[in-house]
Every structure is written in C-alpha cells, then in structure tokens.
C-alpha positions, -999 to +999 in steps of 0.1 A: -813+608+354-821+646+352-810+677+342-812+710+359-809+744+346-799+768+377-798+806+365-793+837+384-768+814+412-752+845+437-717+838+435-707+819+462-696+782+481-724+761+476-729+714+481-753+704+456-769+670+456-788+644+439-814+622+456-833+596+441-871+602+444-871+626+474-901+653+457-921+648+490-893+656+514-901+690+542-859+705+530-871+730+556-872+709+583-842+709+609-822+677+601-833+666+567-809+679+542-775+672+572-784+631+562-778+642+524-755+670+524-721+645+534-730+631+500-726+666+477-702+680+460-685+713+471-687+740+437-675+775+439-696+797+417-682+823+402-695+857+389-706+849+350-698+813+353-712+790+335-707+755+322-721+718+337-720+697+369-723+655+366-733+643+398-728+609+405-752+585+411-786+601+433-785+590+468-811+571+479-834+581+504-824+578+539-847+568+568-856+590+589 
C-alpha cells in the first residue's frame, strides 16, 4: 500500500495505475506501460481539483 501526492497535474484525461514492485521498470520503453495501462483507471482532472484516488489492488508485474 502507498500513497502518492501528485501536485501541479495539467488539467487533462489521464489512466493512472498501481503496480506491485515495478521501481526497476524502463516506462520509456515502447511496449512497457500498453501491458499495464488496460488495468488503470480513466480520471479527468480538472483545473483546481483536488481530492483522492483509491486504486484497487497493484497489478502484478507482467512478463515480458
């Protein structure tokens, strides 16, 4: 379990995700984050929003 603090978000469509011990991934890398992203959830932020996101459970790493 973790909590995040994301500050200064541009107003926009955004899929955020949880996975579960993933500190070593390349995100930059072509193909990584499309095994993860199908299990985000969509949020809209707005301009001056603020308030709190539960996730469910982290996803678990996926092979590659």
């Amino acid at each position: 379990m973790g909590r995040f603090l994301c500050a200064g978000v541009i107003p926009g469509s955004y899929t955020i995700v949880a996975v579960e011990d993933a500190w070593g991934f390349e995100w930059l890398q072509p193909g990584v984050l499309a095994r993860y992203v199908q299990h985000g959830q969509n949020l809209t932020i707005g301009p001056l929003m603020r308030g709190t996101v539960h996730l469910p459970d982290p996803v678990e790493v996926q092979p590659h």
